[in-house]
C-alpha positions as CSV (number, residue, x, y, z in Angstrom):
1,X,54.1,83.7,92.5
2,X,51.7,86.0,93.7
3,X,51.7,89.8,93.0
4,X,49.2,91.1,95.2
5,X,51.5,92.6,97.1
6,X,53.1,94.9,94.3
7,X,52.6,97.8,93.4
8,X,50.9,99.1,90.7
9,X,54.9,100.8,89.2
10,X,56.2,97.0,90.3
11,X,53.8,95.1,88.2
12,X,54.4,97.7,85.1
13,X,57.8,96.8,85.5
14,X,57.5,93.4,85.5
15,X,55.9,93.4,82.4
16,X,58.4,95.6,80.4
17,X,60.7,92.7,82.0
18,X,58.5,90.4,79.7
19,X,58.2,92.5,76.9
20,X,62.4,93.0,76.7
21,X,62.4,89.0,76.7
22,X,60.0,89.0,74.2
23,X,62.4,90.7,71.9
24,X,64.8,88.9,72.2
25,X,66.9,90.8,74.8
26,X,68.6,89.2,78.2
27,X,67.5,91.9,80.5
28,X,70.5,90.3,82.9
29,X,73.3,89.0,81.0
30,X,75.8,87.4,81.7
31,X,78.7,88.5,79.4
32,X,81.2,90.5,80.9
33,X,80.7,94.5,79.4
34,X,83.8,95.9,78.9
35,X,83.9,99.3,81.3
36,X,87.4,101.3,80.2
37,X,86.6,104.1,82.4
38,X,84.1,106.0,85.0
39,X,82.4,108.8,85.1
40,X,84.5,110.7,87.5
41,X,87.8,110.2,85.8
42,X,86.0,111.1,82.2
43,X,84.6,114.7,84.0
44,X,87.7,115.5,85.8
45,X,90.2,114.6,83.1
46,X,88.5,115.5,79.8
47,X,89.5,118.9,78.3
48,X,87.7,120.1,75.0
49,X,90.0,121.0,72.0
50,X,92.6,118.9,74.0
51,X,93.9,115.7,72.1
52,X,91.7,113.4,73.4
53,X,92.5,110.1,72.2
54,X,92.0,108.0,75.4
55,X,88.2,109.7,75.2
56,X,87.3,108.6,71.5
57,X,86.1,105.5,72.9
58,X,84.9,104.9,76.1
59,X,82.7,102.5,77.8
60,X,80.8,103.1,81.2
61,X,77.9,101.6,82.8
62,X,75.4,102.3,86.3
63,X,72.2,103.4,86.7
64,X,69.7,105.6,84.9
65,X,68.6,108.5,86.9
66,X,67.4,111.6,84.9
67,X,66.2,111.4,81.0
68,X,65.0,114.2,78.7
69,X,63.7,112.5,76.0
70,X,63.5,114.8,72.8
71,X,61.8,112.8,69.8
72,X,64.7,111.6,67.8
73,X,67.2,112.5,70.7
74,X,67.8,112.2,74.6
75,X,69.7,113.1,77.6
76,X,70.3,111.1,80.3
77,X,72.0,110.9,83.2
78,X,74.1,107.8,83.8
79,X,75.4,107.2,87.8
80,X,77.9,104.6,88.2
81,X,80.5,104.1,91.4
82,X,82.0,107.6,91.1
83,X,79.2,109.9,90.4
84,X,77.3,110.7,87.6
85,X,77.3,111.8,83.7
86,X,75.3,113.0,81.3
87,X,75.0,110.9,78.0
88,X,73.7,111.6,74.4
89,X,71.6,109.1,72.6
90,X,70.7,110.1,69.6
91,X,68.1,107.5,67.6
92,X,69.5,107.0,64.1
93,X,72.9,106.1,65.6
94,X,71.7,103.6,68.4
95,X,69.4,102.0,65.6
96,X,71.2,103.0,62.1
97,X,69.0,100.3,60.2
98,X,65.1,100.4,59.4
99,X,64.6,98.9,62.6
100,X,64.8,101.6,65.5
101,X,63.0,99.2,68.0
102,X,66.2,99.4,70.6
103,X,65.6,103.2,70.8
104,X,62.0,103.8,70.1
105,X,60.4,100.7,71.9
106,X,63.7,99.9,74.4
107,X,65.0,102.9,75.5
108,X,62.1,105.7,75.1
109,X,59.3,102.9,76.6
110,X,61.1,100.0,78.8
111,X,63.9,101.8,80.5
112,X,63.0,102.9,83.9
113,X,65.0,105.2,86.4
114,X,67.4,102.6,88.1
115,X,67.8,100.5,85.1
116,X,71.4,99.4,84.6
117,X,72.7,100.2,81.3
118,X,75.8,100.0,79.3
119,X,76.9,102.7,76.6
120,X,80.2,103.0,74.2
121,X,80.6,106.4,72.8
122,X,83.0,109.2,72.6
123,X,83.3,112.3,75.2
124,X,82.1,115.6,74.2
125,X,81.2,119.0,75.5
126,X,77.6,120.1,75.5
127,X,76.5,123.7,74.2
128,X,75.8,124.4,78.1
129,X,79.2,123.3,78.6
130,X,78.5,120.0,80.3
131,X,80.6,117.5,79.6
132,X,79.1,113.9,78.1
133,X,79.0,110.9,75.9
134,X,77.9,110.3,72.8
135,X,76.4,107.0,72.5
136,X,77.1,104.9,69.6
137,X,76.0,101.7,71.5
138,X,74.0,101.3,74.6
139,X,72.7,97.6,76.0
140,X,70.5,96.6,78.6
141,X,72.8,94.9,81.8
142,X,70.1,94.7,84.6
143,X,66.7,95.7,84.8
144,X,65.5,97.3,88.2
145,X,61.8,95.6,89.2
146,X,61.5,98.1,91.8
147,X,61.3,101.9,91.6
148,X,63.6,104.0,93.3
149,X,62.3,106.8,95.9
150,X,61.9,109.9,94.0
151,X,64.7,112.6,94.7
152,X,64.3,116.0,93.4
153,X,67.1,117.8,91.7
154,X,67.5,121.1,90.8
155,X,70.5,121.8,88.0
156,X,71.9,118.5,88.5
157,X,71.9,119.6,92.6
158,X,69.9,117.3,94.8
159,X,67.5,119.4,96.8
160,X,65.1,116.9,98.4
161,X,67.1,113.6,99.1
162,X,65.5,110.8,100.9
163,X,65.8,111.0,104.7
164,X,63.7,108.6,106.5
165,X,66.2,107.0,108.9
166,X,63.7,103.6,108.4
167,X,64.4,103.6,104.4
168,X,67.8,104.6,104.9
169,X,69.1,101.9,107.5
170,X,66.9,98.9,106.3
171,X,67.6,99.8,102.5
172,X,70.9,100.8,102.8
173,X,71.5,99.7,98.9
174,X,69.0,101.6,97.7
175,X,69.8,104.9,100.1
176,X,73.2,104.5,98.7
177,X,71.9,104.8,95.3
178,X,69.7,108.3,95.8
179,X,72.0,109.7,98.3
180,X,75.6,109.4,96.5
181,X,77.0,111.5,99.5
182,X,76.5,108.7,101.8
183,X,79.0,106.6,100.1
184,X,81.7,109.2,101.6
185,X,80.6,108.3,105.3
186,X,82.3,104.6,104.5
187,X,85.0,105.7,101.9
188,X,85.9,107.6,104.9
189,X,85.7,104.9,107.5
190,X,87.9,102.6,105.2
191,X,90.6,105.5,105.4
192,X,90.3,105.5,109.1
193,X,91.0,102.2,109.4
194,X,93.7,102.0,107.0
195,X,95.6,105.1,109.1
196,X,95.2,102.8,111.8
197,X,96.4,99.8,110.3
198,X,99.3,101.4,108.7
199,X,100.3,102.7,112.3
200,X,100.1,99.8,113.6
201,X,102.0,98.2,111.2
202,X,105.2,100.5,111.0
203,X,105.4,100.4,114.4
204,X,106.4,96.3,114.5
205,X,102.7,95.3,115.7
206,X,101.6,91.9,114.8
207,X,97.7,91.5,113.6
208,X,96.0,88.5,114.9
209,X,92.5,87.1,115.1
210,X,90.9,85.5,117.7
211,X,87.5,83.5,118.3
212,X,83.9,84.9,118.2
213,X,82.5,82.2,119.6
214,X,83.7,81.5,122.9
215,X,82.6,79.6,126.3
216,X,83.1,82.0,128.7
217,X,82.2,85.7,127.7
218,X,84.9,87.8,129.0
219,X,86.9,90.9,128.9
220,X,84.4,93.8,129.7
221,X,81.7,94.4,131.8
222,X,78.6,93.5,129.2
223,X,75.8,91.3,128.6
224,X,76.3,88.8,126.3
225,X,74.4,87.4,123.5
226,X,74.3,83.6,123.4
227,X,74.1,80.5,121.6
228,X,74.4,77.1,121.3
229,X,77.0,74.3,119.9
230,X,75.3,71.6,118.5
231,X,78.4,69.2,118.1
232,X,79.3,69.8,121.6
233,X,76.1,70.3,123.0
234,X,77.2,73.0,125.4
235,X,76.3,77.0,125.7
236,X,78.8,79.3,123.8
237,X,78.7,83.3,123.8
238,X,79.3,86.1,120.8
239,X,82.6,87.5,122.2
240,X,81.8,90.7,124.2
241,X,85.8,91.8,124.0
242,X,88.7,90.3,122.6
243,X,90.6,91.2,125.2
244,X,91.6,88.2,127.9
245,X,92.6,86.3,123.9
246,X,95.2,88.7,123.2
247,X,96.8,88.8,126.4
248,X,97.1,85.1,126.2
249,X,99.3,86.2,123.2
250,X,101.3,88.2,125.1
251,X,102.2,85.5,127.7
252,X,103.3,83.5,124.5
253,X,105.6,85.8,124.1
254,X,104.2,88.1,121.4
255,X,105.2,92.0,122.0
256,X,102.8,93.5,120.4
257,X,99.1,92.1,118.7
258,X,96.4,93.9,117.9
259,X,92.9,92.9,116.4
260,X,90.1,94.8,114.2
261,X,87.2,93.0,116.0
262,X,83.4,92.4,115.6
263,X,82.0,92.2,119.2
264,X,78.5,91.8,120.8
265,X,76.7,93.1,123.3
266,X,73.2,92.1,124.2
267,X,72.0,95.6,125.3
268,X,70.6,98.8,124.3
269,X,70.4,100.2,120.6
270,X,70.8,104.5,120.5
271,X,72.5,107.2,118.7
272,X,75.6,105.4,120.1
273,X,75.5,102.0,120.9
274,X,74.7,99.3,118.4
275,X,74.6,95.1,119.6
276,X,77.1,94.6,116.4
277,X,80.2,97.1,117.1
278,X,83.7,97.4,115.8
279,X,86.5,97.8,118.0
280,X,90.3,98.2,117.8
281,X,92.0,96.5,121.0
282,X,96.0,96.3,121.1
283,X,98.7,95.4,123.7
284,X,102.3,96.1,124.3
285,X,104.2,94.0,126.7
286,X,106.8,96.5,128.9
287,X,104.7,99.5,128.6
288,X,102.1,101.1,131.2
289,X,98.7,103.2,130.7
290,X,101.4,106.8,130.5
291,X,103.0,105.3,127.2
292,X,99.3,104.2,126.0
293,X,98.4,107.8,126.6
294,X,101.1,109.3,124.5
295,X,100.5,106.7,121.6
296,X,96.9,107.2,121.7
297,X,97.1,111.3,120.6
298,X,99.6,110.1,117.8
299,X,97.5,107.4,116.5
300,X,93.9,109.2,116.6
301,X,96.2,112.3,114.9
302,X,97.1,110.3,112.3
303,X,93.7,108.6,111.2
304,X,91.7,112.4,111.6
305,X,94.6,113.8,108.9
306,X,94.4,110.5,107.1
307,X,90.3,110.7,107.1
308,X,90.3,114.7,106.5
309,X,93.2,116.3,105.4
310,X,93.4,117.9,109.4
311,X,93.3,117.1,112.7
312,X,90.0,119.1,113.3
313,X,86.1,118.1,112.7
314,X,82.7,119.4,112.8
315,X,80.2,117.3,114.9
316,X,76.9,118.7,116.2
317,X,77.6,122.4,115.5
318,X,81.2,121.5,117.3
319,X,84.5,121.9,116.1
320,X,86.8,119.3,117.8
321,X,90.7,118.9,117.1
322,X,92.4,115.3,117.7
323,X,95.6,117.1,117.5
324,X,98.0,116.3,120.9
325,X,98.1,116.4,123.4
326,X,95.2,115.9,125.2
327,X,93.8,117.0,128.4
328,X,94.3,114.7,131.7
329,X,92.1,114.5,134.6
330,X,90.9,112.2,137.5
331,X,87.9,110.4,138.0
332,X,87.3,111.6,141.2
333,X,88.5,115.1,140.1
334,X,85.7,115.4,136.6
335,X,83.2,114.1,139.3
336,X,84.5,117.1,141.9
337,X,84.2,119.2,139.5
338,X,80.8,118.5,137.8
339,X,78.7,117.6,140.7
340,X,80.6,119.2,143.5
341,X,81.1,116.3,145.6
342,X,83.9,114.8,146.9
343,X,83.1,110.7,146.5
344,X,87.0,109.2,147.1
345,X,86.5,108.4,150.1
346,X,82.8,107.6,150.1
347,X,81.6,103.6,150.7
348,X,78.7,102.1,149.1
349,X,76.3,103.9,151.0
350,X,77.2,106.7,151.1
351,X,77.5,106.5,146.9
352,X,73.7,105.7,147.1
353,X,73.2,108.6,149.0
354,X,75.3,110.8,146.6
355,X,73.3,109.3,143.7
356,X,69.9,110.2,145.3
357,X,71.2,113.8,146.0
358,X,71.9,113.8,142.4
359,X,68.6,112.4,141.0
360,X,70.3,109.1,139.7
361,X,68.3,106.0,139.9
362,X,70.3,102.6,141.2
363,X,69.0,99.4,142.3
364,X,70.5,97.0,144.7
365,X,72.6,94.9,142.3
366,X,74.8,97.7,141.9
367,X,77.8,97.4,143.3
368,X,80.4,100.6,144.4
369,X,82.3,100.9,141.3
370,X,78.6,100.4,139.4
371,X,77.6,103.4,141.6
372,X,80.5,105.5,140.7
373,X,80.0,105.0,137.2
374,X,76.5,105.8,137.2
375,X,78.0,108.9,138.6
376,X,80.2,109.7,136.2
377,X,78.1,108.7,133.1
378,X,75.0,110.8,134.1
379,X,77.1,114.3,135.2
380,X,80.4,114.6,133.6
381,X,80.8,112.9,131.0
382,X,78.5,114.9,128.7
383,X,81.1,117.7,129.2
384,X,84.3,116.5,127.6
385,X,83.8,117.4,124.1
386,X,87.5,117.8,122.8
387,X,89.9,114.8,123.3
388,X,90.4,114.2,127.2
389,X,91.7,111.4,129.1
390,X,89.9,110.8,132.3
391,X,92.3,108.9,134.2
392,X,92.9,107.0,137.7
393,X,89.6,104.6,138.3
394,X,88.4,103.3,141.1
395,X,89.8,100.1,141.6
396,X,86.1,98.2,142.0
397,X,85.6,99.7,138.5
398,X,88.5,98.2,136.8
399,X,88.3,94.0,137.7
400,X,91.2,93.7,135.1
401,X,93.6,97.0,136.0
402,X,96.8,96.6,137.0
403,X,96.7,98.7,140.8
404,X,98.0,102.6,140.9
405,X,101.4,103.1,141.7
406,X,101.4,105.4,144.3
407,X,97.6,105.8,144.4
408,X,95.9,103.6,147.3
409,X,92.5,102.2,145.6
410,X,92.6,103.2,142.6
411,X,93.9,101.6,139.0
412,X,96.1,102.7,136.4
413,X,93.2,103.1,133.7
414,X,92.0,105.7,131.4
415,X,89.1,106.5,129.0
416,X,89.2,108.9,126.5
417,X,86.5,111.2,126.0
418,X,85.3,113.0,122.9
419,X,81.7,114.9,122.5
420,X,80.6,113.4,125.4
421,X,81.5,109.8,125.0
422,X,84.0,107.5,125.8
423,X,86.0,106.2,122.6
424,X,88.5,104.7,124.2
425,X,89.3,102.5,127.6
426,X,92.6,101.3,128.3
427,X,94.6,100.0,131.2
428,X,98.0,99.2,132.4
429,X,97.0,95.7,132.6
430,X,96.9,93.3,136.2
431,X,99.4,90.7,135.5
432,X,98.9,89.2,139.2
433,X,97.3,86.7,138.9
434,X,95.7,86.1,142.7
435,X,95.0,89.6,142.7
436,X,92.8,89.1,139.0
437,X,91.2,85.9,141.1
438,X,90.5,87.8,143.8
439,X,89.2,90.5,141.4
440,X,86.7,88.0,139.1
441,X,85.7,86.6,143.1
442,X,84.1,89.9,143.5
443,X,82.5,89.7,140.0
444,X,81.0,87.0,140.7
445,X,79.8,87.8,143.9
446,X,78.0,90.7,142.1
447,X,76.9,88.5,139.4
448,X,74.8,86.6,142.4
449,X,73.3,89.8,143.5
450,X,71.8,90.4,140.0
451,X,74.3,92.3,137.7
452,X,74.1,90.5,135.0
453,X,77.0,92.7,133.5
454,X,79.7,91.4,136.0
455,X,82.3,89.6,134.7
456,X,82.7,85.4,134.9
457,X,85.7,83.8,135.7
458,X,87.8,82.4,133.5
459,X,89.8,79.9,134.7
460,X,92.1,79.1,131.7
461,X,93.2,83.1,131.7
462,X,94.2,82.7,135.1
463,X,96.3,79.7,134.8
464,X,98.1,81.7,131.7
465,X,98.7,84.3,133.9
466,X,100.1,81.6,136.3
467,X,102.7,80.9,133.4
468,X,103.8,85.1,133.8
469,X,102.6,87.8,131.9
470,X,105.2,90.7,131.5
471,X,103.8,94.3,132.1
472,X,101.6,95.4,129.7
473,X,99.5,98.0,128.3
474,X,96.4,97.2,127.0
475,X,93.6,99.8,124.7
476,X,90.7,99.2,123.2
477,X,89.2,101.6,120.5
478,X,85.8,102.2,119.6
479,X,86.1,102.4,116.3
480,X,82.5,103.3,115.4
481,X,82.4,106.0,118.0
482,X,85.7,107.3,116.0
483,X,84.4,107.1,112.6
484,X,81.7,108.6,113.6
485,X,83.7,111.9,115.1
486,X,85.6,111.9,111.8
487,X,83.3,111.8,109.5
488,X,80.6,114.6,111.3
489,X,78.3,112.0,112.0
490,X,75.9,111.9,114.9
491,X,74.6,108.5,114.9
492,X,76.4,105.6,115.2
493,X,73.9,104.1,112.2
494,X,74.9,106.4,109.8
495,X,78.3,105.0,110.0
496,X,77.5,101.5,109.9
497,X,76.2,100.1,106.4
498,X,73.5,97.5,107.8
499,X,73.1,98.7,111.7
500,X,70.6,96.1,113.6
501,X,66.8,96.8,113.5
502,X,63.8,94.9,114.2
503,X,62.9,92.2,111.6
504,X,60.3,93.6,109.1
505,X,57.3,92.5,108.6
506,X,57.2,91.0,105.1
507,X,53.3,92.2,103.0
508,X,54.1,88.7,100.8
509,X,53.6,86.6,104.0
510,X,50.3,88.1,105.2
511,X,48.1,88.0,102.4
């Protein structure tokens, strides 16, 4: 295999790989090492002059990342899953015999930073007070070919971590490795969804999975990615929502079903959107949008204290509190209120004309309820930054709303806002089924006018709805969006552990 692509630190390492083999040492074995604690519980729970039985022999193992070699002695710093601690290795007790090749020619010469090592010792208090291992044994359990970016530290405090979103996103293992605070983003996000889970769970829902691949992309307003079926020989789509599957459900005669689920979307990639997404989407038969509200600001209250200890978070210089309730407000009121104009009455043109006013650029695929969205999205919604329902859509807007009550034209829908994005979309769901063909109709008709975001229809959802779907309420989550809220993030990337980016170009292939 060629190494002309290498570095000059790669190639080195390479040949300390060589020379370990060369004396006689498995540089990856395959053995299982016995780890009996980690460094976290040793530094928390460790107490000097305490009887300390359970710390006269331990075993731990991770990474090299600091060493202060000292002739006959060195310090190092070992990093395994829950942090890092320093370790003693003292020459005459790693090799007690005439042979001191393991320390003087294996440790001191063909250990790099990043090397994974094994050590059995005993815990012990420093003269600086810093709590360690002696090492009575150390082994070799996986040599690392490539060096790790070089992190600065000041007193065991990194000062200079790595921070080049490229490195970071494309080499997520190795960012986890040099920034350990990362790993807290995704402890967190597995708390989150736990919270939600648990909710879910203690309030009698049922959690169900349903296809990604499926013939007709429905249940949002998206563009799909798409593939094909070989066996069949016919075009199938990555699901853009999960929801027209789980409603399905409900016609079976399931109350309640909810679904983590991995969606699609063939669209643009920013500080918020990502074509690979998580999302949380649950339905309740004999409940309505005003119930979905109230359970909403208990559920999002219970994953923030679940994820944080509180109900309030710090995003962007911003403190935000998830705790209910939450502020309610029209569509057309947020849009009164941020632009100034009065649009609930307006047709199509007169939208167009409202959007030039406003400096908004449409086309002629769009459609009134596209028009009133572009609306919305480009001068209110950057204003809600604590929790706020915006509620009451126009119906062109909402092809799969169940029609207001008492409310001519409009839908009983809400999205729920938070620092200026939505993170949430739910409806009291259309169970009629002419009106819902008369509703994909016009989504198609749009479809053939170039918006190739409109809805297709399905015909086997419409014939379930023909069997009777009882009222329903219907959410869906963006659970990304969320974690990212929680967890003070403000990019969707940093809370995804391999968000999409373009294919690298590999130096081995183009010599």
């Amino acid at each position: 295999m060629s190494t002309s692509h290498l570095s000059e630190q790669e190639i080195i390492r390479r040949e300390k790989l060589g020379e370990i083999a060369q004396l006689g040492i498995d540089a990856y074995p395959a053995a299982l090492y016995p780890v009996n604690t980690t460094a976290a519980y040793i530094k928390e729970s460790f107490k000097e002059g305490v009887n300390n039985a359970d710390f006269a022999e331990v075993c731990v193992a991770g990474r090299v990342m600091r060493r202060n070699d000292m002739g006959k002695a060195s310090f190092a710093a070992l990093q395994d899953s829950t942090g890092r601690i320093q370790i003693y290795i003292k020459r005459d007790e790693i090799a007690p015999g005439e042979d001191k090749t393991l320390y003087d020619k294996v440790w001191k010469r063909l250990i790099d930073m990043g090397d994974i090592v094994g050590v059995k010792g005993y815990v012990f208090t420093t003269k600086m007070g810093e709590i360690s291992i002696h090492a009575k044994e150390f082994s070799v359990l996986a040599k690392a070919l490539k060096p790790l970016p070089q992190v600065k530290e000041k007193e065991g405090e990194t000062f200079d971590a790595v921070t080049d979103p490229e490195f970071r996103y494309r080499q997520r293992y190795a960012d986890l490795i040099v920034n350990p605070q990362v790993k807290e983003v995704f402890v967190k996000r597995t708390k989150m969804m736990n919270a939600i889970r648990a909710f879910l769970n203690e309030q009698g829902a049922l959690e169900v999975d349903t296809p990604v691949l499926q013939s007709i992309p429905g249940g949002a307003a998206a563009r799909p990615f798409i593939t094909h079926h070989n066996a069949l020989d016919v075009p199938f789509y990555l699901r853009i929502a999960n929801e027209l599957y789980l409603k399905r459900l409900i016609v079976g005669g399931f109350d309640w079903v909810y679904e983590f689920s991995r969606n699609f979307r063939n669209e643009g990639m920013d500080r918020t959107h990502n074509p690979e997404f998580t999302v949380l989407e649950f339905y309740v038969a004999y409940k309505d949008y005003l119930w979905m509200m109230d359970t909403t600001e208990q559920l999002l209250e219970q994953a923030a204290i679940a994820t944080n200890g509180g109900t309030t978070v710090e995003v962007d210089g911003k403190t935000i509190d998830f705790k209910a309730p939450y502020r309610r407000i029209t569509m057309y009121d947020a849009i009164r209120e941020y632009t100034g104009f009065d649009i609930s009455n307006m047709e199509e043109e007169d939208l167009r004309e409202v959007c030039r006013k406003l400096g908004i650029h449409v086309d002629a695929s769009m459609g009134k309820g596209k028009l009133i969205d572009e609306i919305f999205s480009a001068k209110c919604e950057g204003h809600f930054i604590q929790p706020t329902f915006i509620i009451d859509y126009p119906v062109e807007m909402s092809p799969l709303t169940k029609r207001h009550r008492s409310k001519p034209g409009l839908v009983e829908r809400f999205e729920l806002m938070a620092n200026g994005k939505e993170i949430a979309n739910a409806y009291s769901e259309l169970n009629d089924p002419i009106d819902q063909r008369e509703r994909f109709e016009v989504q198609l008709k749009l479809m053939e006018r170039g918006d190739d975001e409109a809805m297709f229809i399905d015909h086997d959802f419409l014939r379930a709805l023909e069997y009777g779907m009882p009222p329903t309420a219907g959410i869906g989550f963006g659970l990304d969006r969320i974690c990212m809220l929680l967890t003070g993030q403000s990019s969707i990337q940093d809370v995804l552990l391999f968000p999409q980016m373009r294919p690298e170009m590999r130096p081995e292939a183009h010599p």
